[in-house]
C-alpha positions in Angstrom: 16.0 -40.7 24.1 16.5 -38.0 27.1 16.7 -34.7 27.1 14.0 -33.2 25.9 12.4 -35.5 22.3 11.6 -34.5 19.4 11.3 -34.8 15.9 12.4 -32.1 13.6 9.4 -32.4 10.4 9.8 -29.6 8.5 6.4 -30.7 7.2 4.2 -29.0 4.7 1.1 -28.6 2.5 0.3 -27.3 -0.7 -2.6 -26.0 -3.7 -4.3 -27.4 -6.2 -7.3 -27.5 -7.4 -9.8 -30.5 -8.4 -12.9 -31.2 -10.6 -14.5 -32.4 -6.9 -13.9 -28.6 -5.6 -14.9 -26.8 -9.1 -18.6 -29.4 -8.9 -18.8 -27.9 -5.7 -18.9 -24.2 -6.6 -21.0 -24.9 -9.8 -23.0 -26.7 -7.0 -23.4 -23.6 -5.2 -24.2 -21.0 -8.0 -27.0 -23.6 -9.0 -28.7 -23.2 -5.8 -27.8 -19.0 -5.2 -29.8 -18.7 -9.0 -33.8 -19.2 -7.7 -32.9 -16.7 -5.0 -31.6 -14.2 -7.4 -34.1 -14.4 -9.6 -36.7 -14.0 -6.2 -35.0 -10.8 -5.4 -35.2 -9.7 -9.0 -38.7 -10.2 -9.4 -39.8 -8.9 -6.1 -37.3 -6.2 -6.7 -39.6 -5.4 -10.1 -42.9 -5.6 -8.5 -42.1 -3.0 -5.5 -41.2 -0.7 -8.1 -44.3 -1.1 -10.0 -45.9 -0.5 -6.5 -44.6 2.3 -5.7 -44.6 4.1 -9.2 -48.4 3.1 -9.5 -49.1 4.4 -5.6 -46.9 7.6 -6.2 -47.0 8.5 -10.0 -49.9 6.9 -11.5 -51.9 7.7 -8.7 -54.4 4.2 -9.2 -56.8 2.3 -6.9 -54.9 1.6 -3.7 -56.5 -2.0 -4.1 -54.1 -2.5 -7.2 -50.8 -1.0 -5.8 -51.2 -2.9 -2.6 -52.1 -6.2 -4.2 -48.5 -5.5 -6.0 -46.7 -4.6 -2.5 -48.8 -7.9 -1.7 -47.1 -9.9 -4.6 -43.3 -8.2 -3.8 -43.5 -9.5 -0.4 -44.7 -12.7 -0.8 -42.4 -14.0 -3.4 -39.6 -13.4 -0.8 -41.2 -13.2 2.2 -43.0 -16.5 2.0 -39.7 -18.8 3.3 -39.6 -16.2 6.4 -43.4 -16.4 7.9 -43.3 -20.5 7.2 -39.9 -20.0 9.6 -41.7 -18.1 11.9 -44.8 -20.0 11.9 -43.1 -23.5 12.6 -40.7 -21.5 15.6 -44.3 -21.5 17.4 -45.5 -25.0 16.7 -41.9 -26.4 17.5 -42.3 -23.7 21.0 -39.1 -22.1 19.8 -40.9 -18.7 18.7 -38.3 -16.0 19.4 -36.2 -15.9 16.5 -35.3 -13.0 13.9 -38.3 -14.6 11.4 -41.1 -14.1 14.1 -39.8 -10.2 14.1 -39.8 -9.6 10.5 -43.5 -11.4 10.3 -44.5 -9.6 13.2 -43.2 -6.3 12.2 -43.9 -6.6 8.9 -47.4 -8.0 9.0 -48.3 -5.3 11.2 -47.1 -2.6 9.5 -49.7 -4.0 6.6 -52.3 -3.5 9.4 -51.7 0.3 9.7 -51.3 1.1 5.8 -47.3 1.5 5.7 -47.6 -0.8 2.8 -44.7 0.0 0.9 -42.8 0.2 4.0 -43.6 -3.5 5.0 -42.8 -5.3 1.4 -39.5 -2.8 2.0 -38.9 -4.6 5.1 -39.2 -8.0 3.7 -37.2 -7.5 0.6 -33.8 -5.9 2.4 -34.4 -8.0 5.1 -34.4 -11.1 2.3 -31.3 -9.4 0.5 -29.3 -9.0 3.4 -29.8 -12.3 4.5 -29.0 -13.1 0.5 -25.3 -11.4 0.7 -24.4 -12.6 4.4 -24.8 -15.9 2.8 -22.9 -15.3 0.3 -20.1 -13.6 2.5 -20.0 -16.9 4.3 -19.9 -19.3 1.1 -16.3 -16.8 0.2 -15.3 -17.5 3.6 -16.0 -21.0 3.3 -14.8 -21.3 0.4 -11.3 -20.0 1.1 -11.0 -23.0 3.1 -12.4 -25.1 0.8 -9.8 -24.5 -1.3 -7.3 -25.2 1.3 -8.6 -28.4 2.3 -8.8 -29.2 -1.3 -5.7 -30.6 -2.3 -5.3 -34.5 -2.4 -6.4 -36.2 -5.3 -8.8 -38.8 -5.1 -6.6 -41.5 -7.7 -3.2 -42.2 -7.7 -1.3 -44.2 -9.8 0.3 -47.2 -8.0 2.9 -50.1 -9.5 1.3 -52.8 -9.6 2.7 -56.5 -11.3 5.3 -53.5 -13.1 2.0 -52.4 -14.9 0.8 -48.8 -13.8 -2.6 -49.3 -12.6 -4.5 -46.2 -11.4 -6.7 -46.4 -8.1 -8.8 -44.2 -5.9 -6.1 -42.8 -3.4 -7.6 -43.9 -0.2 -6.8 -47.4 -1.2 -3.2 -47.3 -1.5 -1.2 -48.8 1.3 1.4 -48.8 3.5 4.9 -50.3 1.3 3.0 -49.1 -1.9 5.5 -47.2 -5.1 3.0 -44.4 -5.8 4.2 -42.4 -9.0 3.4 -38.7 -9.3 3.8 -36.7 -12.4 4.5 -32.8 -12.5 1.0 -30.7 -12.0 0.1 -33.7 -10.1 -0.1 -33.4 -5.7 1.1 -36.2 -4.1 -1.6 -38.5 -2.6 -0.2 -40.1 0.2 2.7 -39.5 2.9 5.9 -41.4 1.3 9.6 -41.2 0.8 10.9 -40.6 -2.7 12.9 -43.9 -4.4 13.0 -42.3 -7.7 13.7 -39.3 -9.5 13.6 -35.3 -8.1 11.6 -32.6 -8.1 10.4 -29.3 -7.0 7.3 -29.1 -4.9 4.7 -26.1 -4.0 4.0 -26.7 -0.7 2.1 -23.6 0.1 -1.0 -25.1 0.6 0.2 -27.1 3.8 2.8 -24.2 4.9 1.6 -20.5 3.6 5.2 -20.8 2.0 5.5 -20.0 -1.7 8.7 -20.6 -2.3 9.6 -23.8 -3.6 11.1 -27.0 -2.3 13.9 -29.0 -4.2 13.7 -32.9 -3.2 14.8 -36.0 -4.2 15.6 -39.6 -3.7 15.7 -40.3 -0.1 13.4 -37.0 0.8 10.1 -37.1 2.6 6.9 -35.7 0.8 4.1 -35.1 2.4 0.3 -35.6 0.7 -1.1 -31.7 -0.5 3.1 -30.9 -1.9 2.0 -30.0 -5.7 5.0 -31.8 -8.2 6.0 -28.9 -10.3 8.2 -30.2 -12.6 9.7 -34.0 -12.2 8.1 -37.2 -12.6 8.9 -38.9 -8.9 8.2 -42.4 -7.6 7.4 -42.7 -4.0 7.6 -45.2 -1.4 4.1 -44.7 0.9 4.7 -44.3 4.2 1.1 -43.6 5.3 -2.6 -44.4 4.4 -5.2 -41.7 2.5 -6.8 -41.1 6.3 -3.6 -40.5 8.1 -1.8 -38.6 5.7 -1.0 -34.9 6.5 -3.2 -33.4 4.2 -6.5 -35.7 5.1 -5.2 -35.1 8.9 -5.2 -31.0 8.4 -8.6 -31.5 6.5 -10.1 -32.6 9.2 -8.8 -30.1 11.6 -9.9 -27.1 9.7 -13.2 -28.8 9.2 -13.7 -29.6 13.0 -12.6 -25.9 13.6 -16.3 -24.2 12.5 -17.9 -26.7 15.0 -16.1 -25.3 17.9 -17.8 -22.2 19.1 -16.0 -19.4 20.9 -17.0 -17.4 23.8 -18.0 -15.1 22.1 -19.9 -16.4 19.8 -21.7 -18.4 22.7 -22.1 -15.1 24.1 -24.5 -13.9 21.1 -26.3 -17.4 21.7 -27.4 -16.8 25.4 -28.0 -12.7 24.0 -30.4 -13.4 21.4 -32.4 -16.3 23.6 -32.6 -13.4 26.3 -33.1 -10.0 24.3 -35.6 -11.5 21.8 -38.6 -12.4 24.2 -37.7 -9.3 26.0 -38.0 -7.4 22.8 -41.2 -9.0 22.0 -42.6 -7.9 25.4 -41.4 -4.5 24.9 -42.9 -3.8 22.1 -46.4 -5.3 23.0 -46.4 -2.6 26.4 -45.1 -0.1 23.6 -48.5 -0.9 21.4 -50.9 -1.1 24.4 -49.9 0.9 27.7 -49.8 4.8 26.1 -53.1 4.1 24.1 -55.1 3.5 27.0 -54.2 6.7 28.1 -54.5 9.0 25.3 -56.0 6.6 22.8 -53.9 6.8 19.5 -53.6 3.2 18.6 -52.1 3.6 15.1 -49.3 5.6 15.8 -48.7 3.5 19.0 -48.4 0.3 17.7 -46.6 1.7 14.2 -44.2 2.7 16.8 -44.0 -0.9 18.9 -44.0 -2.6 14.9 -40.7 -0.1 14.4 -39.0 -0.9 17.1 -40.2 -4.7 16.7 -38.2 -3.8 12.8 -34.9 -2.7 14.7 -34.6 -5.1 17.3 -33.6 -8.0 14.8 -30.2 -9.1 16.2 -29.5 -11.0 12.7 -25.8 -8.0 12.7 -24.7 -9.6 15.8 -26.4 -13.5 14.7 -24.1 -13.4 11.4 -21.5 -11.3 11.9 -19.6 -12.6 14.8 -20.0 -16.1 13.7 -18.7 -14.8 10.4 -15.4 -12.8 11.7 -13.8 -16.0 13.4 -15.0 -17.8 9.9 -12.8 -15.7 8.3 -10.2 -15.4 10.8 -9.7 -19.0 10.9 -9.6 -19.3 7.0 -6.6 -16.4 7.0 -4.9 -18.3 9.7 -5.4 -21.8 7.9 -4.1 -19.8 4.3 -0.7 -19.2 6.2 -0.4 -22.3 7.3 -1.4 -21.9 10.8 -4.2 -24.2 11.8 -6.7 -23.3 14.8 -9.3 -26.0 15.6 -12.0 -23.7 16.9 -13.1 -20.0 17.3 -12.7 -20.9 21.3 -8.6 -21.5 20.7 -8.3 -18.7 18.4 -10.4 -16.6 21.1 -8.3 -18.2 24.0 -4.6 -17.3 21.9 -5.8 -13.6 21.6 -5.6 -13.2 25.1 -2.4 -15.3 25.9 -0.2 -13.2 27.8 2.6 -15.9 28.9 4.3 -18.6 26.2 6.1 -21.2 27.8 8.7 -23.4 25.2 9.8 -27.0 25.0 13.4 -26.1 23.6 15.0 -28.9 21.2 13.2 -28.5 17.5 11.2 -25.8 18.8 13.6 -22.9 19.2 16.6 -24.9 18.0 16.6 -26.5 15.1 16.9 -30.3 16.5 19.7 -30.9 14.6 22.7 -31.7 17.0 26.3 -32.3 16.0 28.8 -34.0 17.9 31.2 -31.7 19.3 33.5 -33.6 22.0 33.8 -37.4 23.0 35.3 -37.8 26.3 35.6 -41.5 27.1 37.0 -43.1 30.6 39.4 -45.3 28.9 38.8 -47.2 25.4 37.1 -44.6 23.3 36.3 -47.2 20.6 34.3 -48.8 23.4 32.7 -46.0 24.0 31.5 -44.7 20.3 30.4 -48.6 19.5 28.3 -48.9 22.2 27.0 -45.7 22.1 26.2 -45.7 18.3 24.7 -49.1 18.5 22.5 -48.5 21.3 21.2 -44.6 19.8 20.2 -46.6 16.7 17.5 -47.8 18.5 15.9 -44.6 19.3 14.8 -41.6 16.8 15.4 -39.3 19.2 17.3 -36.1 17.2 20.7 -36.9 18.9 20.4 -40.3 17.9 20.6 -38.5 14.0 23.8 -37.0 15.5 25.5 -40.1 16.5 24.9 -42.1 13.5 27.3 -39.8 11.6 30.4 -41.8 13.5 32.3 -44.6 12.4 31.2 -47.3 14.8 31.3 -51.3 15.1 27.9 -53.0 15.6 27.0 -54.4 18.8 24.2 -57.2 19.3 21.9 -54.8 21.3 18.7 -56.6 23.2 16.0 -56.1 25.5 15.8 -52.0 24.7 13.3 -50.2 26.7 13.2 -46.5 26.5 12.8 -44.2 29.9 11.0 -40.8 28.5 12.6 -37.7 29.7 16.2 -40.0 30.7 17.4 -42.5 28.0 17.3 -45.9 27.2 18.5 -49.0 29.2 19.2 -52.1 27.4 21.5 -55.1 26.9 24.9 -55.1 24.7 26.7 -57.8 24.1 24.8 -59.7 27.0 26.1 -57.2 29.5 23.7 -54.4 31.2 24.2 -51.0 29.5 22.4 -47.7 30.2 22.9 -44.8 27.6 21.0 -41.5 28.6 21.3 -37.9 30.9 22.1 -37.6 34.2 19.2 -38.3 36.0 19.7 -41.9 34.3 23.3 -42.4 35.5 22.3 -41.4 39.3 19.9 -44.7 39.0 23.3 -46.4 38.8 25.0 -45.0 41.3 27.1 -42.4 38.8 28.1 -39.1 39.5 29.9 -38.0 36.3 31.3 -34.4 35.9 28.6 -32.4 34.6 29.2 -31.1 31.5 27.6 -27.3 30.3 26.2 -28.5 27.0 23.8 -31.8 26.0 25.3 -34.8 26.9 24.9 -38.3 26.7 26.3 -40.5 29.7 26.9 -44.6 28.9 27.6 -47.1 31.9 28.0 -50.2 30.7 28.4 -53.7 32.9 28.4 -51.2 36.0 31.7 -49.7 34.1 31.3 -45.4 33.3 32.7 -45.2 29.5 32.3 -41.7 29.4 30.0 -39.3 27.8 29.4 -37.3 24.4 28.5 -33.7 23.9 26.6 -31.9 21.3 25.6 -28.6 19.9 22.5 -27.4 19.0 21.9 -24.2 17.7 18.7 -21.6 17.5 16.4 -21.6 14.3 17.7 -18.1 12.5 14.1 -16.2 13.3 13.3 -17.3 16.7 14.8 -14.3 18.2 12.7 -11.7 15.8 9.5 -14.0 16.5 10.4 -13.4 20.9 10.9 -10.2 20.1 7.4 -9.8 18.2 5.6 -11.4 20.6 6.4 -8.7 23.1 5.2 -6.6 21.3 2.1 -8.3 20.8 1.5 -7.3 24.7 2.9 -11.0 26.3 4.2 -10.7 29.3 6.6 -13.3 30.3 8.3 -15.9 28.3 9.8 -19.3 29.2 11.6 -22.7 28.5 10.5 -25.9 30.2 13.5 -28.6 28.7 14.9 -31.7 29.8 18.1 -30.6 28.8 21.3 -29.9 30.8 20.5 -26.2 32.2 23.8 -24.1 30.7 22.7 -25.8 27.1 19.2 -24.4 27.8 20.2 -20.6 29.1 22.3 -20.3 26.4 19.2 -20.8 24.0 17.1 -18.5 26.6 20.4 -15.9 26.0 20.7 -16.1 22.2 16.3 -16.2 21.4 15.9 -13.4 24.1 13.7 -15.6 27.1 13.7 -14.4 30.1 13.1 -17.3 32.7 14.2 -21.2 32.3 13.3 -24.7 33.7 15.7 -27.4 33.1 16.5 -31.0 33.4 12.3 -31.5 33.6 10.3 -34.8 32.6 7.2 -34.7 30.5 5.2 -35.0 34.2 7.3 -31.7 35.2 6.3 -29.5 32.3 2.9 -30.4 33.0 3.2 -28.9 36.6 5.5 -25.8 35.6 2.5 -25.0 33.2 0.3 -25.3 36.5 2.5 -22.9 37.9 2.4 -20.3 35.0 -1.4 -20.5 34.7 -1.8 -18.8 38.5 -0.2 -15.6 36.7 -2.1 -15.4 33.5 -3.5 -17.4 29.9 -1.0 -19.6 29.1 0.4 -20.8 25.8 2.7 -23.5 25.5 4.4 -24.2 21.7 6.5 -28.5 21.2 6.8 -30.5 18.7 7.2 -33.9 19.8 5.5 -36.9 21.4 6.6 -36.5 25.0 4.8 -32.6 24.5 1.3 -34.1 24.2 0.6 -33.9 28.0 1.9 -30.3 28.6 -0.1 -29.0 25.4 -3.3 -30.7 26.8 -2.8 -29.2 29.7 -2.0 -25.4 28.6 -4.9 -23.0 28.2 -4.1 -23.0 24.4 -1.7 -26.0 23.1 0.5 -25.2 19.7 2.5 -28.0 18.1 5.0 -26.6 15.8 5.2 -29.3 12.8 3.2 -32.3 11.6 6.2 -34.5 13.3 3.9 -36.2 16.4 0.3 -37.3 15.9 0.3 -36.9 19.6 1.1 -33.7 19.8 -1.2 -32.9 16.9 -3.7 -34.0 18.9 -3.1 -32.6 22.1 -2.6 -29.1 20.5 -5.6 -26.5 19.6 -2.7 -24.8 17.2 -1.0 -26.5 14.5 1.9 -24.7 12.5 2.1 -26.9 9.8 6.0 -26.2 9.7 8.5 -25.3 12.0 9.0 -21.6 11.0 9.1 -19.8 14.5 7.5 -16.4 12.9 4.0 -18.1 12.2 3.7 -18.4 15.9 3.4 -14.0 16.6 1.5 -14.0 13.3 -1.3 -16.0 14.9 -1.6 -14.1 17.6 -2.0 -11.4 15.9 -4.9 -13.0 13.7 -6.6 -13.5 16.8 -6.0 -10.3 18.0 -7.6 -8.8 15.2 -10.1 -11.4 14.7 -11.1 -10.7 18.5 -11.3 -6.9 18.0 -13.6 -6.7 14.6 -15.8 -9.2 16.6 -16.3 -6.6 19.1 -16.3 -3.7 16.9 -19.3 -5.4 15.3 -20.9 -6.3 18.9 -20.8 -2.6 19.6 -21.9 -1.1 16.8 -24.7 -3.1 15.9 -26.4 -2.8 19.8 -25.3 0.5 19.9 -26.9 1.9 16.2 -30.0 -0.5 17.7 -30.5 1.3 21.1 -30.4 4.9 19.3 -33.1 3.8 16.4 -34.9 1.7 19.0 -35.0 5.0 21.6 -36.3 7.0 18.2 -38.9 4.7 17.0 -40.6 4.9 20.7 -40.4 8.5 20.9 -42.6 9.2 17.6 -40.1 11.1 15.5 -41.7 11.4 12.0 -41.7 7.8 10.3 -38.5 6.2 10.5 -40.0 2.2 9.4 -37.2 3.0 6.9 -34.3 3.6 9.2 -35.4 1.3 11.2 -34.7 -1.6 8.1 -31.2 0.2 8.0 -30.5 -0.7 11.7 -31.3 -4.4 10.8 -30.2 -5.3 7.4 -27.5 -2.1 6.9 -26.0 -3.0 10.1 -25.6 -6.4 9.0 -24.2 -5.9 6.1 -22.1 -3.7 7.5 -21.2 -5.9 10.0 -20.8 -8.6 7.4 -18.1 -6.1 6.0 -16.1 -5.6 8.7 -16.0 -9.4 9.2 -14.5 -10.0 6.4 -11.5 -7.9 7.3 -10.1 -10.7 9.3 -9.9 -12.9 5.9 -6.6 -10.0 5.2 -3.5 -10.9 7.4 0.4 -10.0 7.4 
């Protein structure tokens, strides 16, 4: 239809857990338990070491065999990592360092220092893993949620068969504690449905015959039989799955930015440290305490806080935005919606809530005419006043040869005779200058006749004003509607959600070069719902469909809210504010406690091998910690 599209989905997603996601974490624990029990023993034996160096006082041949021992069990993994980096040419990595360092400081008799290096090091890298795997696993859980059999009527037997083979036209039935496999319309029965997992939303949802369900909605408490409307693969559920899991291969700026760091600082560190071991001796010829001092600061220049952490934040801020129901397809959108400072709107099912009522007919002479040909033609198009019109009492017409103009309406025959149903823009192809009418309207011409026009109301979803008004305060700047609509129905949406500026009466081709416009003055985001949206969100320097209406605009968009509540679109932003900030709090902490422990391991004060492991694996995990403070969102 005209206007401005859309379909209003109030589509959603929901928990559960399978055997599948419980193998995987028993999956996980297997393979964490031989580097547990590593830690443990080398753990033991650096204990020994040092109580038979320090208490027992024995033969420093036995104590450093021990220190020997400790390393080795964990250290092995990390000098075979380094020693491959050279073969493979692609030496300057963190496991080169640790070797280096470590081996070296071996070479000048810090023996308990170096197995002390190797065994934090090897635990830190032990609990960033498993600070990941949570993260991970968060989503996991999320992702979760469609069972892999359904039962399907078959020859009026009940046959059960792995989901991803039911089809199109199939009557799936779904039992309470069950979550609906497939996309499908319910023919059977009622129920209440836990659709958190595809939403954020806990409260629950009352359907029945007639009702859509979407697959991921958890049956609470009715046995339902449903008509599919999708396959396994393009079902909601399977279709969100593979967002979130696409998300973790999409790298942000940021994170790039630690990529290019570490190829640039570690050879420089490397070099560094070699003038550190060799220039002063050959002046004043202390070679131990020179090159304990380059081994030091080799020791602190590990960039694993920065390697893992930042990586790990916009892990876990993805993960608390996926939890509410907000999906972001990459660290680089999440990065990109952080800085968004202007938010341009389709209108209809976006702010408003798509659902239009007729409120005046005002035909040209036979109003009959007028609502028959009308109704007959919108039931060829599921454009949301289409919905509106079908509530009329109407004959049918024989309507033929339909072909639908985005952005103006449809022409078509009726009856035989040349009809055109649509906005304005539409009639003016005729020739038609109607009286323009303040709210949404659709004009009919019919056999070169004007029959007159309907109006309709549409009114504002309940929190888009509050979700406006928060993103203000989130620091964006300017706010605006792009609609095909009529432009008093459009500023008086602007008026009632609180937007300041509004483009009307625009095809899908004109919101793409309004958004041109808007991105001279800053980042832009643009949030539709629909088909004809797919362009404009493409287009848009971050892209968020509100829904799980449009494949299209699914995937045109680098945001999905999985349902059309306007108050999950400030919420994300402020996830990525936040994600953004603890990414930099960790960059600037970590090089920052490096420089300072770098500056004192050159200068000679007292031994500091030990603060030096602090700088690497303390900031790390401290780093690590942080991180996982973007997994907590309001």
């Amino acid at each position: 239809m005209a206007h401005e599209h859309n379909h209003e989905h109030n589509h959603e997603h929901n928990h559960g857990h399978n055997h599948g996601h419980e193998h995987g974490h028993e999956h996980e624990e297997e393979n964490r338990k031989p580097e547990i029990i590593k830690l443990i023993i080398s753990g033991v034996l650096f204990i020994t070491a040092l109580l038979c160096e320090h208490v027992f006082k024995v033969h420093f041949l036995i104590y450093l065999f021990i220190y020997i021992a400790a390393y080795a069990v964990v250290g092995y993994t990390v000098v075979i990592e380094a020693v491959k980096g050279i073969i493979h040419k692609e030496p300057f990595d963190e496991c080169l360092l640790m070797t280096v360092a470590s081996v070296g400081a071996f070479i000048i008799g810090s023996y308990g220092e170096a197995a002390a290096v190797m065994i934090l090091y090897s635990l830190g890298e032990f609990l960033q893993d498993l600070a990941v795997d949570k993260s991970r696993d968060s989503i996991t859980e999320l992702i979760d949620i469609v069972p892999k059999q359904a039962d399907v009527l078959r020859g009026g037997q009940i046959v059960s068969i792995p989901a991803k083979d039911v089809a199109v036209g199939d009557t799936v039935i779904v039992k309470p504690g069950i979550n609906v496999p497939v996309d499908g319309e319910i023919i059977s029965g009622s129920a209440s449905f836990d659709t958190s997992a595809l939403t954020g939303e806990s409260y629950p949802r009352d359907l029945g015959k007639g009702d859509t369900v979407l697959s991921g909605y958890l049956n609470i408490n009715g046995e339902i039989q449903i008509k599919a409307t999708a396959e396994y693969d393009n079902s909601a559920a399977a279709r969100i799955k593979e967002l979130i899991e696409g998300a973790e291969a999409k790298k942000a700026k940021t994170e790039n930015f630690i990529t290019k760091f570490s190829k640039v600082y570690t050879p420089a560190v490397v070099i560094l440290a070699l003038i550190i071991a060799v220039i002063p001796p050959l002046f004043n010829g202390e070679w131990v305490s020179w090159i304990h001092r380059a081994l030091t600061f080799l020791v602190v220049s590990c960039p694993c806080a920065l390697v893992i952490s930042v990586p790990l934040t916009f892990f876990a801020g993805i993960g608390a935005s996926s939890r509410k129901g907000i999906l972001i397809k990459g660290a680089e959108h999440l990065e990109t919606l952080s800085k968004a400072d202007i938010f341009a709107f389709d209108k209809t099912g976006t702010l408003t809530k798509g659902e239009f009522t007729v409120s005046a007919i005002r035909a040209e002479g036979d109003e009959k005419e007028f609502i028959n040909t009308l109704c007959s033609v919108e039931a060829h198009s599921d454009h949301p006043i289409a919905k509106a019109v079908s509530a009329l009492e109407y004959e049918k017409a024989d309507v033929t040869e339909v072909k639908e103009i985005p952005g103006e309406g449809i022409v078509c025959k009726v009856n035989g005779k040349e009809c055109a149903v649509g906005n304005i823009k539409l009639m003016k192809k005729y020739d038609i200058e109607p009286e323009k009418s303040g709210l949404t309207s659709v004009y009919v011409v019919k056999d070169g006749r004007y029959l007159g026009r309907a109006e309709f109301v549409d009114k504002a979803k309940e929190n888009a004003k509050d979700a406006i008004r928060s993103l203000y305060g989130l620091g964006v700047k300017k706010t605006v509607i792009l609609s095909g609509d009529a432009e008093d129905a459009a500023k008086r949406i602007a008026d009632e959600v609180g937007i300041e500026a509004v483009y009307h009466s625009l095809l899908p081709s004109d919101k793409v070069s309004m958004v041109e416009n808007l991105l001279s003055e800053g980042k832009v985001g643009y949030v539709g719902d629909g088909i004809n949206d797919a362009a404009v969100l493409a287009r848009a320097d971050v892209g968020i469909s509100m829904g799980l209406g449009s494949d299209a605009a699914i995937e045109a968009s680098d945001v999905v809210l999985t349902d059309d509540n306007m108050e999950k679109l400030p919420l994300a932003k402020r996830i990525a504010k936040k994600t953004l900030r603890i990414a930099w709090e960790n960059i600037i902490f970590a090089i920052a406690v490096k420089l300072i422990v770098m500056i004192l391991s050159v200068s000679g004060v007292g031994d500091i091998m030990w603060l030096a492991v602090f700088a690497d694996t303390g900031v790390a995990l401290l780093c690590a910690a942080n991180a996982m403070r973007a997994m907590i969102c309001r």
